[in-house]
ROZA-223224 format. One record per residue (C-alpha): x, y, z; residue in three letters; residue number from 0. Coordinates in steps of 0.25 Angstrom, whole numbers, plus 5000, padded with zeros to 4 digits. Layout:
REM ROZA-223224
{{X, Y, Z}, "ALA", NUM} ...
***
This chain:
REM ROZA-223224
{{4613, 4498, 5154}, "UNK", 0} {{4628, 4501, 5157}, "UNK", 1} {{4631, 4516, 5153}, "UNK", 2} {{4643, 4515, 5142}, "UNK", 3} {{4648, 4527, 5146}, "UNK", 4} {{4652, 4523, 5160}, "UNK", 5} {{4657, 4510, 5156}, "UNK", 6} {{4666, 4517, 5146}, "UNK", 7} {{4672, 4525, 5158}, "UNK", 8} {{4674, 4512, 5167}, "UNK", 9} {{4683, 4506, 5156}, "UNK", 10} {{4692, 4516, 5155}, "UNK", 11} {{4693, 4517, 5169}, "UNK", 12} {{4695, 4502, 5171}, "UNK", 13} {{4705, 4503, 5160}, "UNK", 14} {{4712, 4514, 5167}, "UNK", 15} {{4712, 4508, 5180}, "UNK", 16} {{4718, 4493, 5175}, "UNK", 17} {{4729, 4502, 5164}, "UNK", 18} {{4743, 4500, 5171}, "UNK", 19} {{4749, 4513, 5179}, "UNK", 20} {{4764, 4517, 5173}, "UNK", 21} {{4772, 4530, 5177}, "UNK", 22} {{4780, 4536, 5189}, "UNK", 23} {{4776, 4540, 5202}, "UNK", 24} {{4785, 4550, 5211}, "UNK", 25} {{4797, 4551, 5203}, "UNK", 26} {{4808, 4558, 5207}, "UNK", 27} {{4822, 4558, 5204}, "UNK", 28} {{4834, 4551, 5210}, "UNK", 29} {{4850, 4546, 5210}, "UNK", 30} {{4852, 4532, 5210}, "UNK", 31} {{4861, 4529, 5221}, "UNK", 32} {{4864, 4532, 5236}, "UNK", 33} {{4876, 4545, 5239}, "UNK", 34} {{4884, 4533, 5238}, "UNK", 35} {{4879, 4528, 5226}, "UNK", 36} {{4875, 4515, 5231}, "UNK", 37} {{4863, 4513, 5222}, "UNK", 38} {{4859, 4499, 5225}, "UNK", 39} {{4851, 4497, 5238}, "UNK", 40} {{4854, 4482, 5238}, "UNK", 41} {{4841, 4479, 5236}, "UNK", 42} {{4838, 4472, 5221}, "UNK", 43} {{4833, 4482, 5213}, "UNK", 44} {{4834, 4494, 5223}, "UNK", 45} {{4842, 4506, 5220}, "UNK", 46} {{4846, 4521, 5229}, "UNK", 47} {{4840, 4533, 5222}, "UNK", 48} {{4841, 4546, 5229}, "UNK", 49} {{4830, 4555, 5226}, "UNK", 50} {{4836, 4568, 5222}, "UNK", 51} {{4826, 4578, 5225}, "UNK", 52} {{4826, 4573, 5241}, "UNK", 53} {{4839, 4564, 5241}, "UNK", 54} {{4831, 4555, 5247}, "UNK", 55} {{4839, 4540, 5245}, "UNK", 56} {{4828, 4530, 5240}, "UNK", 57} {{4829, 4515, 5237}, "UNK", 58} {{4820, 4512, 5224}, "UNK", 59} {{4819, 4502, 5214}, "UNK", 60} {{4828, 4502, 5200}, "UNK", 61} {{4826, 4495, 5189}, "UNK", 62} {{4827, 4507, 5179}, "UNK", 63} {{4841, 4513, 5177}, "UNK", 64} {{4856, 4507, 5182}, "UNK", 65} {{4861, 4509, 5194}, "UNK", 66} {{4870, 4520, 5193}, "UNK", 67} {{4874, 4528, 5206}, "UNK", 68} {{4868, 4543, 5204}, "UNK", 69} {{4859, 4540, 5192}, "UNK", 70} {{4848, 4549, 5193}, "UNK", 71} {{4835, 4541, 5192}, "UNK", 72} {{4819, 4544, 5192}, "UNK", 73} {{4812, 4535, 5204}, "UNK", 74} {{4799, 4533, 5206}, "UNK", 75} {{4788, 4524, 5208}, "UNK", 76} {{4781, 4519, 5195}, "UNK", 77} {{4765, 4518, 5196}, "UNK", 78} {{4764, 4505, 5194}, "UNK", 79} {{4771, 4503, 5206}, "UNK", 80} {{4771, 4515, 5214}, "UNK", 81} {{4776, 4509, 5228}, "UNK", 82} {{4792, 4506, 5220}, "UNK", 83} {{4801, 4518, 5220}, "UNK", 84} {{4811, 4513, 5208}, "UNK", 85} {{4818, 4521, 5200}, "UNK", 86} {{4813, 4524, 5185}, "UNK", 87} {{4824, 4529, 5178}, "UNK", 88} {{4835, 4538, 5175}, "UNK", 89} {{4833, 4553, 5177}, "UNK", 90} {{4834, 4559, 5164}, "UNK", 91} {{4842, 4571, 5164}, "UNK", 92} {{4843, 4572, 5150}, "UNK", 93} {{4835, 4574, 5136}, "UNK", 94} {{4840, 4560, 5131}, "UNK", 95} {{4836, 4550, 5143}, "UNK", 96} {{4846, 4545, 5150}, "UNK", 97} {{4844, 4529, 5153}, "UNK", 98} {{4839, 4528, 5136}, "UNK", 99} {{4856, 4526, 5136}, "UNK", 100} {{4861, 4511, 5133}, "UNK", 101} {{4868, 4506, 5145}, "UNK", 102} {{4868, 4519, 5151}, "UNK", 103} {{4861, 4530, 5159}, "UNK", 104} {{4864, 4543, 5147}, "UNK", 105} {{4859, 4542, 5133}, "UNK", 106} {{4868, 4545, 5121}, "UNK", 107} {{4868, 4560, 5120}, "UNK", 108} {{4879, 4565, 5112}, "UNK", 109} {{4872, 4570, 5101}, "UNK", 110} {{4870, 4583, 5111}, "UNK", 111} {{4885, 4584, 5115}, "UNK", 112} {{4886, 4585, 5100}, "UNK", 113} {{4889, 4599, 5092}, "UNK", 114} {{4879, 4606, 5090}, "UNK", 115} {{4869, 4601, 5102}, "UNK", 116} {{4869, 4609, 5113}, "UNK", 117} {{4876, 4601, 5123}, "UNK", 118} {{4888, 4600, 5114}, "UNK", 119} {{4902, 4595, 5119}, "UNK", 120} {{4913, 4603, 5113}, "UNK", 121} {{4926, 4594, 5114}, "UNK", 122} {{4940, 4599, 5116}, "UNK", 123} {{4953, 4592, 5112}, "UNK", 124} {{4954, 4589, 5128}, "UNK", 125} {{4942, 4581, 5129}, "UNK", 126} {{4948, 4571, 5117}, "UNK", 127} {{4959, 4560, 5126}, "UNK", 128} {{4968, 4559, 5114}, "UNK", 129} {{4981, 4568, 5113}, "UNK", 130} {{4974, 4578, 5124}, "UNK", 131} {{4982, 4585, 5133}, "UNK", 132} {{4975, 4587, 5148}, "UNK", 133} {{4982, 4592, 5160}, "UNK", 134} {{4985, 4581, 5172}, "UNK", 135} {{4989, 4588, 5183}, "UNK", 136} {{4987, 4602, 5182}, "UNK", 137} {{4996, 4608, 5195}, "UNK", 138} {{5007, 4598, 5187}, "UNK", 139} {{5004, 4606, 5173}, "UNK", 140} {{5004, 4590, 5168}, "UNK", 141} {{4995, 4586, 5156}, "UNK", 142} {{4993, 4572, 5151}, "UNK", 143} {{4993, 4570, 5137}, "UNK", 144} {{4984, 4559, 5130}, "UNK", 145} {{4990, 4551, 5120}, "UNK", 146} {{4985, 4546, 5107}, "UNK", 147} {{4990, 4539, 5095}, "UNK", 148} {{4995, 4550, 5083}, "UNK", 149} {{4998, 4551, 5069}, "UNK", 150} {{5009, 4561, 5067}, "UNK", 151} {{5017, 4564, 5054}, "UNK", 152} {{5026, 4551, 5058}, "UNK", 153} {{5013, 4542, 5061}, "UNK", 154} {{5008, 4536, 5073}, "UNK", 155} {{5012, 4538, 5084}, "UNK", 156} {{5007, 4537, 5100}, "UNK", 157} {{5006, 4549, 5111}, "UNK", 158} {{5006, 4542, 5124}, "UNK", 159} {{4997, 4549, 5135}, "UNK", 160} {{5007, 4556, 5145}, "UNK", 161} {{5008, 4567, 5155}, "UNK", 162} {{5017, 4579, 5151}, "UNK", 163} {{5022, 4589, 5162}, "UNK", 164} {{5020, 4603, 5159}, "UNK", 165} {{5025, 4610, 5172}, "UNK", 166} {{5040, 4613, 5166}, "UNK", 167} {{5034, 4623, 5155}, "UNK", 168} {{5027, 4633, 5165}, "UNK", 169} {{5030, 4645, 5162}, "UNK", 170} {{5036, 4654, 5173}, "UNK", 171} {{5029, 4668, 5167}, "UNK", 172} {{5021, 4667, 5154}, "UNK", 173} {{5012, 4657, 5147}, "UNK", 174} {{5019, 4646, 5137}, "UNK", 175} {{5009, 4635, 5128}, "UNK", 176} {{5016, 4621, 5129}, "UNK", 177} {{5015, 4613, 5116}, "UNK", 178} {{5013, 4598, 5119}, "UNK", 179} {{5017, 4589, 5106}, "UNK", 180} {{5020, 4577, 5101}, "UNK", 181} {{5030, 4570, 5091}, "UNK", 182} {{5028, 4562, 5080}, "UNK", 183} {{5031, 4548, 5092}, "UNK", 184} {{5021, 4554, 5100}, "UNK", 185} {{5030, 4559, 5110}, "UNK", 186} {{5026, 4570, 5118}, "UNK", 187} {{5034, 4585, 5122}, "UNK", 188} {{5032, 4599, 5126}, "UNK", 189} {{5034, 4613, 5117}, "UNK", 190} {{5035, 4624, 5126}, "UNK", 191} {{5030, 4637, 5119}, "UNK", 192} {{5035, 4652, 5121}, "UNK", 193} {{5031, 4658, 5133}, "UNK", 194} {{5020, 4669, 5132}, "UNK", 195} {{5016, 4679, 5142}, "UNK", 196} {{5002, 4675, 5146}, "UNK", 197} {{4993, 4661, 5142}, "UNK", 198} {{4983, 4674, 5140}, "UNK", 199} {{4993, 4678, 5127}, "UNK", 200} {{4997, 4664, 5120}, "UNK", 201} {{4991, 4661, 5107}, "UNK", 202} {{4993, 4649, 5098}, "UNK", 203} {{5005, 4656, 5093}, "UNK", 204} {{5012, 4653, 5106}, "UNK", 205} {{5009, 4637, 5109}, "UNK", 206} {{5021, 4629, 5105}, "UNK", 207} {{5023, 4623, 5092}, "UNK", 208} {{5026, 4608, 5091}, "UNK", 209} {{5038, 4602, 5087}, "UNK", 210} {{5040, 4599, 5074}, "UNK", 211} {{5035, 4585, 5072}, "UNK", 212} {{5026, 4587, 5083}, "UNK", 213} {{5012, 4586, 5087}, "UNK", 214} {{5005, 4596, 5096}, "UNK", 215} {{4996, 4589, 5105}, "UNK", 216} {{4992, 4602, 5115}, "UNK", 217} {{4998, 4615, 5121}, "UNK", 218} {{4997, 4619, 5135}, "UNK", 219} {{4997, 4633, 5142}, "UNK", 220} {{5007, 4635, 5154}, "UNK", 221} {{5008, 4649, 5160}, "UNK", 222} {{5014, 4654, 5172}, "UNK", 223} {{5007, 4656, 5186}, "UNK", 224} {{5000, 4643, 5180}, "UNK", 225} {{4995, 4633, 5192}, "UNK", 226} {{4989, 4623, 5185}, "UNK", 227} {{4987, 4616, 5171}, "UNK", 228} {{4973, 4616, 5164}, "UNK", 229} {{4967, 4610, 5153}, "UNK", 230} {{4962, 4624, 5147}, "UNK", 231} {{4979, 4625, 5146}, "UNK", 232} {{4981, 4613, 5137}, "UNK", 233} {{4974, 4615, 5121}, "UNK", 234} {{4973, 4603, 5111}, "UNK", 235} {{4976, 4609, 5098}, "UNK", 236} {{4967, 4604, 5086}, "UNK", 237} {{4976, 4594, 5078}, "UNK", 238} {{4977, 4602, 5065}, "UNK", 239} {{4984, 4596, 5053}, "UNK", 240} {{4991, 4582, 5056}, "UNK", 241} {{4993, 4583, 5071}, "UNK", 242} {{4998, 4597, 5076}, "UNK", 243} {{5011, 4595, 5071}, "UNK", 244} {{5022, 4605, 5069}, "UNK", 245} {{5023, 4613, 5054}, "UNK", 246} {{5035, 4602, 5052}, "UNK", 247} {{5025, 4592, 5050}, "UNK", 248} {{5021, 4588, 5036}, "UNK", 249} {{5008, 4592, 5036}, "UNK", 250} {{5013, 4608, 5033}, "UNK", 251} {{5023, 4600, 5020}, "UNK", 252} {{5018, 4604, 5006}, "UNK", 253} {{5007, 4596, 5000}, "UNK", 254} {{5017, 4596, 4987}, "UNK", 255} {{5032, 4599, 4985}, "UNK", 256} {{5030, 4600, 4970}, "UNK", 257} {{5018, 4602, 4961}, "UNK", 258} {{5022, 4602, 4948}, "UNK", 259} {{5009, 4602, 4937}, "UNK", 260} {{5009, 4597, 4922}, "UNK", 261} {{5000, 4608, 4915}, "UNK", 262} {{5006, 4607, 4900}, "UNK", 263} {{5011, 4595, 4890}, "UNK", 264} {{5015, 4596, 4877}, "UNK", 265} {{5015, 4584, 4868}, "UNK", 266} {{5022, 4582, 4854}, "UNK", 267} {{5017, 4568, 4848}, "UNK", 268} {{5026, 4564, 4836}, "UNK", 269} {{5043, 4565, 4833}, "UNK", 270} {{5047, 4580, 4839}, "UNK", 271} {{5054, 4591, 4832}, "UNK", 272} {{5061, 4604, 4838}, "UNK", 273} {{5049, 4615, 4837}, "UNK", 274} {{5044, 4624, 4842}, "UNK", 275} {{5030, 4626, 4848}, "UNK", 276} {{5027, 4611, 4849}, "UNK", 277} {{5014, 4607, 4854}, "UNK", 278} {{5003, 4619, 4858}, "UNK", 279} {{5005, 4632, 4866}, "UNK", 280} {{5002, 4631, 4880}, "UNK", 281} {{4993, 4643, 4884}, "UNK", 282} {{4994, 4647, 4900}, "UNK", 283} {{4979, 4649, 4905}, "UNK", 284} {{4987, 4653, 4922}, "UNK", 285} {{4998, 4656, 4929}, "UNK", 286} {{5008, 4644, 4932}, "UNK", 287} {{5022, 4641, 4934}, "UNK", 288} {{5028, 4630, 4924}, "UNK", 289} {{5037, 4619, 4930}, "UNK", 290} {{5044, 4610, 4923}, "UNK", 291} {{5042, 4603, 4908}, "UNK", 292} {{5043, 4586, 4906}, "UNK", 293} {{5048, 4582, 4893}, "UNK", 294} {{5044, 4567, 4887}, "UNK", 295} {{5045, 4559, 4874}, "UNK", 296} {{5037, 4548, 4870}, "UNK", 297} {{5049, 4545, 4864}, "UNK", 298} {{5062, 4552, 4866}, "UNK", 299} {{5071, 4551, 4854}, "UNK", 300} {{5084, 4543, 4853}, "UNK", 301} {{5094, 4555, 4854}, "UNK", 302} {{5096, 4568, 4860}, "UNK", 303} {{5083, 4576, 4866}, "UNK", 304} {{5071, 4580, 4867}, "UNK", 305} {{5069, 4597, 4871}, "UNK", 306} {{5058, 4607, 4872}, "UNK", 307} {{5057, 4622, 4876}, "UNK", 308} {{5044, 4628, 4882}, "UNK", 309} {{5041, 4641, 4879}, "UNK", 310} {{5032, 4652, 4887}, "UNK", 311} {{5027, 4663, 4875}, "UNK", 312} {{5036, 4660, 4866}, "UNK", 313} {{5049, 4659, 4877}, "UNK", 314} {{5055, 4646, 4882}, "UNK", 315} {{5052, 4644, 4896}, "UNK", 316} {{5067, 4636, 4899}, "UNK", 317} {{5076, 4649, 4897}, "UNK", 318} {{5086, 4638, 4903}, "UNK", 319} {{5085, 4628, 4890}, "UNK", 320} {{5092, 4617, 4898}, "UNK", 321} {{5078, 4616, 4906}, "UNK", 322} {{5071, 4613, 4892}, "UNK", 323} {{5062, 4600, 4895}, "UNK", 324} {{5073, 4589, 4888}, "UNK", 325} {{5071, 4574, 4886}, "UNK", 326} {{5084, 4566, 4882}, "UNK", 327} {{5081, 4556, 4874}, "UNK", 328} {{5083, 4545, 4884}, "UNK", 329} {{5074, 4551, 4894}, "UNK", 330} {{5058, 4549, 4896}, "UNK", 331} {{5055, 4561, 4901}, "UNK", 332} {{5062, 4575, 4906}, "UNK", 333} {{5059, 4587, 4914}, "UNK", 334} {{5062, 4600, 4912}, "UNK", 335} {{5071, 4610, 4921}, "UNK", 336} {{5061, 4622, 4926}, "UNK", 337} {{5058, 4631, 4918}, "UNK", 338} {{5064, 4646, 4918}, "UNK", 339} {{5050, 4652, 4917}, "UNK", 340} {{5038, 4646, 4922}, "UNK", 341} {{5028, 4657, 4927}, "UNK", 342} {{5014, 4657, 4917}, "UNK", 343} {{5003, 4665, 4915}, "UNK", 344} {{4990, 4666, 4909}, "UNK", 345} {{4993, 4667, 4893}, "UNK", 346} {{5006, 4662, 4893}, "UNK", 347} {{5009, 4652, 4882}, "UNK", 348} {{5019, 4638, 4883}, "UNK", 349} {{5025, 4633, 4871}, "UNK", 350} {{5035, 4621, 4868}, "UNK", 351} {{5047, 4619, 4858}, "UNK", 352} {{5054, 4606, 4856}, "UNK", 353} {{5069, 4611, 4854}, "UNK", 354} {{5075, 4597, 4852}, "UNK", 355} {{5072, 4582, 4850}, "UNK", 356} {{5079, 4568, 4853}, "UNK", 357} {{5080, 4561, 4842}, "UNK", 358} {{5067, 4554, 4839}, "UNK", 359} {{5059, 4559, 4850}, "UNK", 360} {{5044, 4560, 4851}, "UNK", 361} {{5031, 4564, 4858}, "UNK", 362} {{5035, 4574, 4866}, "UNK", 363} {{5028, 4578, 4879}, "UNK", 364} {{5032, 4590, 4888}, "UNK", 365} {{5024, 4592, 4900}, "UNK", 366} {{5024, 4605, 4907}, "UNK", 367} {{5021, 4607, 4922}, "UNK", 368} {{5018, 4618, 4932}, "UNK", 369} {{5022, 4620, 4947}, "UNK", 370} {{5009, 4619, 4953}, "UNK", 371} {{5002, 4624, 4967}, "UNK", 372} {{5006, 4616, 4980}, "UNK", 373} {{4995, 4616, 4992}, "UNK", 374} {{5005, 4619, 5006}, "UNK", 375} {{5002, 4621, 5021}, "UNK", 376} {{5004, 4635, 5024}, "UNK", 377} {{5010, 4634, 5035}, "UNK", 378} {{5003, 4630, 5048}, "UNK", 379} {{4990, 4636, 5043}, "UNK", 380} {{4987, 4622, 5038}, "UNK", 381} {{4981, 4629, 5027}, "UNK", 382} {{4984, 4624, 5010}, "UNK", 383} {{4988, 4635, 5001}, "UNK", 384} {{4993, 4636, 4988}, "UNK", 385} {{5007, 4639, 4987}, "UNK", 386} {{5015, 4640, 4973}, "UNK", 387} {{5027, 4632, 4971}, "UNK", 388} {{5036, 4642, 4966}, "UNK", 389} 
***
């Protein structure tokens, strides 16, 4: 009687025995390519590897990676068919594999160039091609200058790429910052700065402004004993507030000229008579400047015209009565000339009279205004302040 035990054995055994064999054997790692980086042998199929712990130049089978002269590969025999050395793939250096790219041998991988991952690439103003400035021949002290489309206070405009030759500006003794610009065309030209004693004493204070109507594109560092021109010489200022331009640019005007705010109106339905105290009392809650008073009727009368007064506590405001808000009567509207006192404070208390009246006139408005806060550029600090429009 067969043993069950044994039997079971067996099976697996067979089972084992008849399963197909996968892996490598010997693998070890390899260039594509002969010195010369000849990598195809001519025959189909059959590509140069040198083995690079040896150096030892092999001619194996491929069918796994392209072939690229110096590609690092893995070769080895697989166990299904142990007498073909053939390369098995690229030899990954990386995390990330390296042959999982489409249509080439590096996987996307910018994630870790990115901030804040540890292989981060910090860009400078150099590395971007577009209005750069790099040196071209350094013993010459020329740069080239790549162009680019602008937009400048005019409108477009085209910089051209072009060499600019730097050698005239060397300095006999001292240190001097050159100020590279362009105009409003796109037309290129040098600012020479005041000379300094040492490139080891300039500051910011010292590199050339731009023209007005001019765009700063770079500024370069010359100094005396100087041999050679570097690219550590040449900075890309930060384009900060519409271009670089000069303070004559319109980006330091006033936001506003004038700011001139209704706060107040009196209205007086109905025919008017001369009174006093017409309408309510104002009661001043801040301090403020009044500006000027618009008079209007609904309808204006047929003869003569319309006046009014304002008072501040009990005193009129137009110590010049010619100023008085007046509407003729064949006007629509009026203003008034400027008051002869205009500063409130908190508790102060406007009134109005109506000194006269055109004939017929009715439904009176006078609007009140004050002069307002404007929001200016001080100066080149680029920074908005309120400044009062006295």
């Amino acid at each position: 009687m067969p043993n069950p035990v044994t039997n079971s054995r067996l099976r697996k055994v067979l089972k084992k025995v008849t399963t197909p064999q996968t892996g490598w054997l010997d693998v070890f790692p390899a260039i594509l390519g002969r010195a010369d980086g000849t990598v195809l042998t001519g025959v189909n199929g059959v590509v140069y590897v040198r083995n690079i712990l040896n150096g030892q130049l092999l001619a194996v089978y491929n069918s796994a990676v392209p072939n690229i002269p110096l590609l690092q590969v893995e070769v080895g025999r697989r166990v299904d068919t142990p007498g073909l050395w053939q390369v098995k793939g690229t030899l990954e250096s990386f995390n990330v594999p390296a042959g999982s790219s489409s249509g080439g041998t590096v996987a996307d991988h910018h994630q870790q160039h990115e901030f804040p991952h540890s292989d981060t690439v910090w860009i400078d103003p150099k590395q971007i091609l577009r209005l750069t400035v790099l040196v071209e021949d350094a013993d010459g002290f020329i740069v080239r200058v790549i162009g680019s489309v602008i937009q400048t206070t005019s409108g477009v405009a085209q910089i051209d790429s072009q060499s600019l030759d730097l050698s005239s500006y060397l300095p006999a003794a001292g240190a001097v910052f050159l100020t590279i610009q362009a105009d409003d065309d796109g037309v290129l030209s040098v600012v020479e700065g005041d000379v300094f004693e040492s490139p080891f004493a300039g500051t910011f204070a010292d590199v050339a402004a731009p023209d007005a109507d001019h765009h700063m594109i770079a500024f370069v560092l010359l100094h005396e004993s100087m041999t050679q021109l570097s690219n550590d010489d040449i900075r890309i200022p930060f384009q900060f507030g519409g271009g670089g331009g000069s303070v004559s640019d319109t980006h330091w005007e006033p936001v506003t000229v004038a700011a001139e705010t209704e706060f107040h109106r009196w209205h007086i339905d109905g025919a008017l008579s001369a009174v006093s105290d017409a309408g309510e009392s104002v009661l001043i809650i801040r301090d403020m400047k009044l500006s000027l008073a618009y008079i209007h009727c609904k309808n204006n009368g047929s003869a003569s015209s319309t006046i009014v007064d304002i008072n501040l506590n009990g005193s009129t405001i137009f110590t010049t009565s010619g100023n008085r808000p007046e509407l003729d009567n064949t006007e629509t509207y009026n203003v008034s000339g400027t008051p002869d006192t205009v500063d409130l404070v908190p508790g102060d208390v406007l009134t109005m009279d109506i000194d006269q009246i055109a004939t017929g006139a009715s439904d009176l408005t006078i609007l009140l205004t004050e002069v307002t806060h404007e929001l200016v550029y001080a100066g080149d600090d680029l920074v908005m302040v309120e400044v009062p429009n006295d």
